[in-house]
C-alpha positions in Angstrom: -3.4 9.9 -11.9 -3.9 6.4 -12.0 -3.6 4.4 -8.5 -2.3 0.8 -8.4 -3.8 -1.7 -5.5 -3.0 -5.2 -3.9 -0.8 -7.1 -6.1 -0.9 -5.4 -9.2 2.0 -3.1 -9.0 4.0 -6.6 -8.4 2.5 -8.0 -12.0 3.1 -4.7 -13.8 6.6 -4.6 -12.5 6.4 -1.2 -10.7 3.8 -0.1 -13.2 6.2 -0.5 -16.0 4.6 -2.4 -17.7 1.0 -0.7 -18.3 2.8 3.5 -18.0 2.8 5.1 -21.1 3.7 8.3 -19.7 0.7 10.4 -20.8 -1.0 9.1 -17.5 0.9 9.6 -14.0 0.7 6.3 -12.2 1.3 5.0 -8.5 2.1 2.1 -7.0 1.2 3.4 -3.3 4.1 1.9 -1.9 5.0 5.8 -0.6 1.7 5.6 1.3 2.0 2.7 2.4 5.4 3.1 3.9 4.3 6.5 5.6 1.2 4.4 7.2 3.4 2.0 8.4 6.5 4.4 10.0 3.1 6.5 11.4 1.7 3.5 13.0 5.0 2.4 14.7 5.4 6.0 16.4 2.2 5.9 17.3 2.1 2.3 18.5 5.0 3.3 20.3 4.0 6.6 21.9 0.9 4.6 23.0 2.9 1.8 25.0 5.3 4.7 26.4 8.1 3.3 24.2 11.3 5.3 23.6 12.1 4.7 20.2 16.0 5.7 20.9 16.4 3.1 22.8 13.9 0.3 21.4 15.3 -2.5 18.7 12.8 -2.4 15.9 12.6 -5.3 13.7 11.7 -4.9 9.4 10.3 -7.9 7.9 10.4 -7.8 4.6 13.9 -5.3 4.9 14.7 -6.4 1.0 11.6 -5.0 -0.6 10.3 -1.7 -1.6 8.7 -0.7 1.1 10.8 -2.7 4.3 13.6 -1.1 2.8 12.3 2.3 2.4 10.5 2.0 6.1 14.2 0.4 7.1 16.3 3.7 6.3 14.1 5.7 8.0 13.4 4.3 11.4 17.4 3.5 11.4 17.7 7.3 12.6 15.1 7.0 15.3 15.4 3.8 16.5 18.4 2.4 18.8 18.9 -1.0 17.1 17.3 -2.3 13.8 17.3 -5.8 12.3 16.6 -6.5 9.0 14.8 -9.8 8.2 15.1 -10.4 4.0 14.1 -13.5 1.9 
C-alpha cells in the first residue's frame, strides 16, 4: 500500500498517473474527510451545538473531499451551504 501526501495526489491525477495496479495506492482523501466530519461533531459537542438545527457551511463543496464531507453532514445538519470555485 502506497500512501499519497500534500499535493501529490493533485499532480498524479488521483494517483492515475503513477498506479500500475500491482501496488494498492491512496490518496487519503477518505481519511481526511473522516478527520474533518469527526472534528465538526466534536467541535460541536464541545460548544453544546445541536447539529439538527445548526447551518454548516463546506468550503471547497466542488472538490473530493467538500463534496464527500458535503453529503454527509447534509443528513445531520439542519441547513448546509455549499461554497465552490
Amino acid at each position: 500500500m502506497v500512501g499519497l501526501g500534500a499535493y501529490t495526489s493533485i499532480v498524479t491525477r488521483n494517483a492515475e498517473l503513477i498506479n500500475d495496479y500491482e501496488v494498492p495506492v491512496t490518496t487519503g482523501n477518505t481519511y481526511t474527510t473522516a478527520l474533518t466530519i469527526c472534528g465538526i461533531l466534536h467541535a460541536a459537542k464541545l460548544r453544546d451545538i445541536d447539529l439538527r438545527h445548526a447551518t454548516v457551511a463546506v468550503v471547497g463543496a466542488s472538490g473530493n473531499i467538500g463534496s464527500v464531507t458535503s453529503e454527509i453532514l447534509a443528513a445531520r445538519v439542519g441547513r448546509l451551504k455549499l461554497v465552490g470555485r
